[in-house]
C-alpha positions as CSV (number, residue, x, y, z in Angstrom):
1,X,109.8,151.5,130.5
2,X,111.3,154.1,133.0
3,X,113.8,152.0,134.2
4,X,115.8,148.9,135.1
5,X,115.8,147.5,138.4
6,X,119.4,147.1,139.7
7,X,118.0,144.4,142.5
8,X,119.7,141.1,141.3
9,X,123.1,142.4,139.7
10,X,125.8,140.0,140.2
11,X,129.9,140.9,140.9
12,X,131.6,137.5,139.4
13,X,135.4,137.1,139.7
14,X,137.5,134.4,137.4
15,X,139.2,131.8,139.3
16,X,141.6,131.6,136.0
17,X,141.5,128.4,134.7
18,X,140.8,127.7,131.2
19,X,137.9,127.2,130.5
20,X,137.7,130.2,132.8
21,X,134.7,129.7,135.4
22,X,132.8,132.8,137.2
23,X,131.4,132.6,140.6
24,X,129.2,135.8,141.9
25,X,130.7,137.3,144.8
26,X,128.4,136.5,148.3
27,X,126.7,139.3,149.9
28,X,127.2,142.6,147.7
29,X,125.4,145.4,147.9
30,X,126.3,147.9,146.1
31,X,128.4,148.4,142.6
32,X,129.7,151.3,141.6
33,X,131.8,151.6,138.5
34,X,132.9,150.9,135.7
35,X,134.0,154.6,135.4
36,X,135.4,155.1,131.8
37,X,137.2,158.5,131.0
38,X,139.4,159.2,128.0
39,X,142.5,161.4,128.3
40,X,142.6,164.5,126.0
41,X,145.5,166.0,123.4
42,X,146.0,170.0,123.5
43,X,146.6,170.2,119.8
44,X,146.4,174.3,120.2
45,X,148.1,176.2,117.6
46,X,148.5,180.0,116.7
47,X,146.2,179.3,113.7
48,X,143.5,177.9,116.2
49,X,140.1,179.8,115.2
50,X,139.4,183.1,117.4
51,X,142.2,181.4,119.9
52,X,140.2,178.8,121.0
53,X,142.0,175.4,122.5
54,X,141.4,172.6,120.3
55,X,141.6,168.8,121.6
56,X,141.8,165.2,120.3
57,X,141.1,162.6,122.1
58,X,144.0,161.0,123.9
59,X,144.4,157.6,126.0
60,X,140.9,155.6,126.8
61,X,141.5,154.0,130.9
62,X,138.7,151.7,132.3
63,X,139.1,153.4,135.7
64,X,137.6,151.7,138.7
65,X,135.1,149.4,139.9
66,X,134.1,149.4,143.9
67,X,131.7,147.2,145.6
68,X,130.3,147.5,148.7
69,X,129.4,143.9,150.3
70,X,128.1,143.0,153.5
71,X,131.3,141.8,155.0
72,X,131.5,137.8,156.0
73,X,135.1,136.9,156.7
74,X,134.5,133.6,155.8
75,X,133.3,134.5,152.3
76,X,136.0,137.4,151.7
77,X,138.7,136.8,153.1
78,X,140.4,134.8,150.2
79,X,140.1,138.3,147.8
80,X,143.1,139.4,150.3
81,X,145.0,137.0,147.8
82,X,143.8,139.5,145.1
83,X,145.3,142.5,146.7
84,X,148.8,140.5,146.8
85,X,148.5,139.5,143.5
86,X,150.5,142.2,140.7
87,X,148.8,140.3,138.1
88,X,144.9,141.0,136.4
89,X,142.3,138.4,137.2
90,X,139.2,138.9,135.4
91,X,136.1,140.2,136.9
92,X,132.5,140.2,135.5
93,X,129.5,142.4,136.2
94,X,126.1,140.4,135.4
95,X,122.9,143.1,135.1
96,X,119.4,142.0,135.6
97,X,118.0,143.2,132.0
98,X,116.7,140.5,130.8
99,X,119.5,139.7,128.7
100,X,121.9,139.4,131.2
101,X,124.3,142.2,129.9
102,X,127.7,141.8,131.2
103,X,130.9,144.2,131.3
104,X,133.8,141.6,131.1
105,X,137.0,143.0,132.7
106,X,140.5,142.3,133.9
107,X,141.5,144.0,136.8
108,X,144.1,144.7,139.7
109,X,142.4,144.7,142.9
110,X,143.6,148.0,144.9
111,X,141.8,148.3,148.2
112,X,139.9,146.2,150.7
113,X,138.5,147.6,153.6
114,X,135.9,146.5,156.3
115,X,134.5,147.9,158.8
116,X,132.5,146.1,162.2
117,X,130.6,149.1,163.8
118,X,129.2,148.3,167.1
119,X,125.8,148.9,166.3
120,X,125.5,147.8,162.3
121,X,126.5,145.3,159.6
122,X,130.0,143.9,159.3
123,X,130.8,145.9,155.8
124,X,133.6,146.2,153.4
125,X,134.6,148.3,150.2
126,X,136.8,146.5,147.2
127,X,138.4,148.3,144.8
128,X,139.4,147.4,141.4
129,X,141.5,149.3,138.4
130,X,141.0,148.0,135.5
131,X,143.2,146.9,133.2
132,X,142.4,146.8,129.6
133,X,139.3,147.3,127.9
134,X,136.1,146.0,129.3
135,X,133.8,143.7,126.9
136,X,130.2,144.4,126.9
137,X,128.0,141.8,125.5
């Protein structure tokens, strides 16, 4: 198989009750992210080999997760409360694989923006840092 199509993937956000239940966000169209990185060490010394830097690897940081949706105030409005709240809620991205992969994340929502062009879609873009590392299963 070349490929996987990414028609169907699902952006579910925690309401935070225990058991903890996930409802797919309405109306997304696009998911960007997760972007992982991993900070590096300079461990450099004046024995390095033919004075060449030498690294370890440092800190590991989820980075961020944007999604695109097309914007319905009625269906988005209540992730504003998101954007107030300092705390993680946890977030889940659902793939159409066949075996339903899913990255399981906490996160801090950090941007919401819409946009209502007068000759397209109502849109928005959500942000989300991640807190934590993600679960894959």
């Amino acid at each position: 198989m070349a490929g996987i199509d990414g028609f169907g993937t699902q952006f579910k956000r925690g309401d935070g009750a225990v058991p903890e239940v996930f409802t797919a966000l309405a109306n997304v169209d696009n998911i960007d992210g997760p972007s992982l990185s991993r900070d590096t060490i300079e461990v450099t010394t004046h024995g390095s080999p033919e004075q060449w830097k030498e690294y370890l690897g440092g800190l590991k940081d989820g980075g961020e997760v944007s999604i695109d949706v097309n914007y319905d105030p009625s269906a988005h409005d209540s992730l504003v409360a998101d954007l107030d709240d300092k705390a993680p809620r946890n977030y889940k991205i659902v793939f159409p694989d066949g075996r339903a992969t899913t990255w399981s994340f906490a996160a801090v929502m950090t941007g919401f923006s819409s946009s209502a062009p007068h000759d397209d879609k109502l849109s928005a873009s959500l942000t989300f840092q991640m807190s934590g590392k993600p679960t894959i299963s």
